[in-house]
C-alpha positions in Angstrom: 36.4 78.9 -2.4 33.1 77.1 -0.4 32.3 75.0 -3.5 34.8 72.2 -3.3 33.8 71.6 0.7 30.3 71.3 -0.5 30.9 69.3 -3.4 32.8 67.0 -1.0 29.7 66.7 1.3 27.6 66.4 -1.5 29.7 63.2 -2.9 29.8 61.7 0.8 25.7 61.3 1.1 25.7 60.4 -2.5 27.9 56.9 -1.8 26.3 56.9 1.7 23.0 56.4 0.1 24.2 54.1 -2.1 25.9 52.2 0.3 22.6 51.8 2.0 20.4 50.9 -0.7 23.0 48.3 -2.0 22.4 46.9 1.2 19.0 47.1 1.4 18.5 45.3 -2.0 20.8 42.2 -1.1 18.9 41.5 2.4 15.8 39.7 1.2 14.2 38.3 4.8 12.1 37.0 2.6 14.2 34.5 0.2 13.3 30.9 1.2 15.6 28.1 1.4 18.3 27.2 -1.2 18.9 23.7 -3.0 21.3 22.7 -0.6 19.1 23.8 2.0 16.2 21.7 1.0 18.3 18.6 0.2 20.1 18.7 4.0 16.5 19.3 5.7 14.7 16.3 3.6 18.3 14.2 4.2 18.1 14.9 7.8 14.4 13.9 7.9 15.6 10.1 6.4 18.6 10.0 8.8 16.5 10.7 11.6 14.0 7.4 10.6 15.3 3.5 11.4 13.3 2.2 8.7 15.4 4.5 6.6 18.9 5.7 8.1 20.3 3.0 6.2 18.8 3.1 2.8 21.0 4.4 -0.3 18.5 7.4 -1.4 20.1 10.2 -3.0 18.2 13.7 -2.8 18.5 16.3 -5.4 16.0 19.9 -5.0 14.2 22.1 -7.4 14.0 25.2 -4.5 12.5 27.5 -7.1 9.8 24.5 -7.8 10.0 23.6 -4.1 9.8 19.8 -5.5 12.2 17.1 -4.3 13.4 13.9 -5.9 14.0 10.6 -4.2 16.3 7.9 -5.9 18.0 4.7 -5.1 17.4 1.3 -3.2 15.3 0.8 -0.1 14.9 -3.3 0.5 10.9 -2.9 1.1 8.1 -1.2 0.1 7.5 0.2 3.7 10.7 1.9 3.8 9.8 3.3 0.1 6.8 4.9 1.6 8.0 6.2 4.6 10.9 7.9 3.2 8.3 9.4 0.8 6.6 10.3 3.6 9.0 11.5 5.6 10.8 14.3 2.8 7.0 15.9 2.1 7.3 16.8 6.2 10.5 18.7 5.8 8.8 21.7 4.1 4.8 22.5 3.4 3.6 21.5 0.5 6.6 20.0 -0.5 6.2 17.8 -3.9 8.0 14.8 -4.0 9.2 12.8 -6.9 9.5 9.2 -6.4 12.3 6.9 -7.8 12.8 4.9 -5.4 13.7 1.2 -6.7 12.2 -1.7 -3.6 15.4 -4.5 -4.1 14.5 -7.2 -1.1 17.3 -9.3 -2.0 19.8 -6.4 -1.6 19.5 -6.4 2.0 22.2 -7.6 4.1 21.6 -9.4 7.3 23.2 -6.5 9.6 20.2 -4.3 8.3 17.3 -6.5 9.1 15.6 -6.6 12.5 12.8 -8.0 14.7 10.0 -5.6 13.1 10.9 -6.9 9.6 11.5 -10.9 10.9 7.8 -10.0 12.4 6.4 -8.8 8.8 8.2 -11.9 7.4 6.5 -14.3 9.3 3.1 -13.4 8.7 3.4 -13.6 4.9 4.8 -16.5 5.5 2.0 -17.9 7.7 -0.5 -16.9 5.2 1.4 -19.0 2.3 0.8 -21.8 4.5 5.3 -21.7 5.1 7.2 -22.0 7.9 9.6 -20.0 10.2 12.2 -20.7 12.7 12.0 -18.6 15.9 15.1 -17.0 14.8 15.6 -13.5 12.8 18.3 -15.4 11.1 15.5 -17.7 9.7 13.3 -14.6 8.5 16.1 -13.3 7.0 17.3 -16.5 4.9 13.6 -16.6 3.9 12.9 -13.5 2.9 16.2 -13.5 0.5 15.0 -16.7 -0.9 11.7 -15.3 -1.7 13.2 -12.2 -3.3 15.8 -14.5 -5.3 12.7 -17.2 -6.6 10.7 -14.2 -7.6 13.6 -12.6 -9.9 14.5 -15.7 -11.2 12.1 -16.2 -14.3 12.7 -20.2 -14.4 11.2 -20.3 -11.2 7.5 -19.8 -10.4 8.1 -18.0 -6.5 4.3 -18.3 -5.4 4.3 -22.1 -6.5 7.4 -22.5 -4.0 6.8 -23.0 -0.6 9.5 -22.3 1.5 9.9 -23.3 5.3 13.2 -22.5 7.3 14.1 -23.7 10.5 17.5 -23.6 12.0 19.0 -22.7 9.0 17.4 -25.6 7.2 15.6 -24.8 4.0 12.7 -27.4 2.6 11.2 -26.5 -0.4 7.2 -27.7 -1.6 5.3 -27.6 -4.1 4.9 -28.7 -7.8 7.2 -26.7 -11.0 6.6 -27.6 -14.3 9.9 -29.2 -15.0 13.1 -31.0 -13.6 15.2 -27.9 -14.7 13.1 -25.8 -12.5 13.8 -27.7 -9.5 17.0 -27.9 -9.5 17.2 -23.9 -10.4 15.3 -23.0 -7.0 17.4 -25.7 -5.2 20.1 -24.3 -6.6 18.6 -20.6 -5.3 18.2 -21.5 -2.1 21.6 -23.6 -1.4 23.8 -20.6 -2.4 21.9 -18.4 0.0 24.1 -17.3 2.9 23.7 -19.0 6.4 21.7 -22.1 4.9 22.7 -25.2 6.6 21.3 -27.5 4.5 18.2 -27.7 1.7 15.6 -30.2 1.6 14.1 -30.1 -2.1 10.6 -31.8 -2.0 9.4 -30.0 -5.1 7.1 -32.1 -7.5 7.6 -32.3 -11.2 4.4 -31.9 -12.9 1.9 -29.5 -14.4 1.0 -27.0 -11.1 -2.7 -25.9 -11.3 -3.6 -22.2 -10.8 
C-alpha cells in the first residue's frame, strides 16, 4: 500500500529536475546579440552623427558572422567614410561591408550646411572658381559640379564655374558648340539660379 505514495514522490523530482535543466539549457548568459540587435546598435550609431542622420543607409546583420552591411546614398564621400566608421564602433571587431553609393547631386538644399559650404569653397579656390559669401551659392555650385561631371557631353574639370548671388558664369574652352550649350543648359535648370553668364570658348581645350 506505500508504493503508489513513493512512486508519486518519485515522479515529482523526476519533472522537477527536468523542469530545471530545461531551464538551465535555454538561459545562455553567454549568447551575443541578435540581427536585430546589431542592426538597431550600428543604426543608432548613424542617427547619433550629423554628417549622417540624414543619409538613406539601410543596415542589414550577419550576427553569427558578426559582419554588417551598409547600403544606399550619402551626398559625399566624407559622410561614406564616417558612417563606415561609425558602424565598426558599435561592436569590437565588427566587419563592415561597404555599399554605400556617394550621389552629390542628390542632395537637397535643407541638408547642406556651413561645414560642407566651407569644403565647397576651398575646391573651388583651388580650381581658380568663385563663391558667393552665401551657403546658397555653395550649394548651387556644388550641384552644378555634380550635374557637369555626370553629364558625358560635358568635360566638368574644363568648366569653371563662379557663383555669386545666385549668378552662375561659366569659363573655359569645350570642344564644341553643342557642349556649351549642354552645360549652359546644366546650369540654368539648376534650382535657385538667377541668371547664367556662359563665357565658354569653342575650340580644342589643351590638357
Amino acid at each position: 500500500m506505500r508504493i503508489l505514495p513513493t512512486l508519486a514522490v518519485s515522479l515529482i523530482v523526476a519533472l522537477v529536475g527536468c523542469s530545471t535543466s530545461t531551464t538551465t539549457a535555454n538561459s545562455n548568459p553567454n549568447k551575443g546579440p541578435s540581427n536585430s540587435d546589431l542592426e538597431q546598435s550600428v543604426k543608432s550609431k548613424l542617427a547619433s552623427d550629423q554628417r549622417t542622420q540624414d543619409s538613406k543607409i539601410d543596415v542589414s546583420a550577419d550576427a553569427d558572422k558578426n559582419e554588417v552591411t551598409l547600403k544606399g546614398t550619402v551626398y559625399t564621400e566624407a559622410a561614406r567614410m564616417r558612417a563606415v566608421d561609425l558602424a565598426k564602433s558599435a561592436q569590437p571587431g565588427l566587419q563592415v561591408v561597404d555599399k554605400i553609393d556617394v550621389k552629390p547631386g542628390d542632395m537637397p538644399k535643407s541638408a547642406y550646411n556651413e561645414d560642407l559650404a566651407r569644403d565647397e569653397r576651398a575646391k573651388a579656390s583651388a580650381n581658380n572658381e568663385k563663391i558667393g559669401d552665401s551657403i546658397n551659392d555653395a550649394w548651387i555650385h556644388s550641384k552644378i559640379a555634380a550635374k557637369l561631371i555626370g553629364d558625358s557631353a560635358t568635360p566638368a574639370r574644363k568648366i569653371n564655374i563662379d557663383v555669386v548671388n545666385g549668378v552662375v558664369t561659366l569659363r573655359g574652352t569645350v570642344d564644341t558648340a553643342e557642349a556649351k550649350q549642354e552645360a549652359g543648359r546644366i546650369a540654368k535648370d539648376t534650382d535657385d539660379v538667377k541668371r547664367v553668364n556662359n563665357m565658354l570658348k569653342v575650340g580644342i581645350s589643351k590638357g
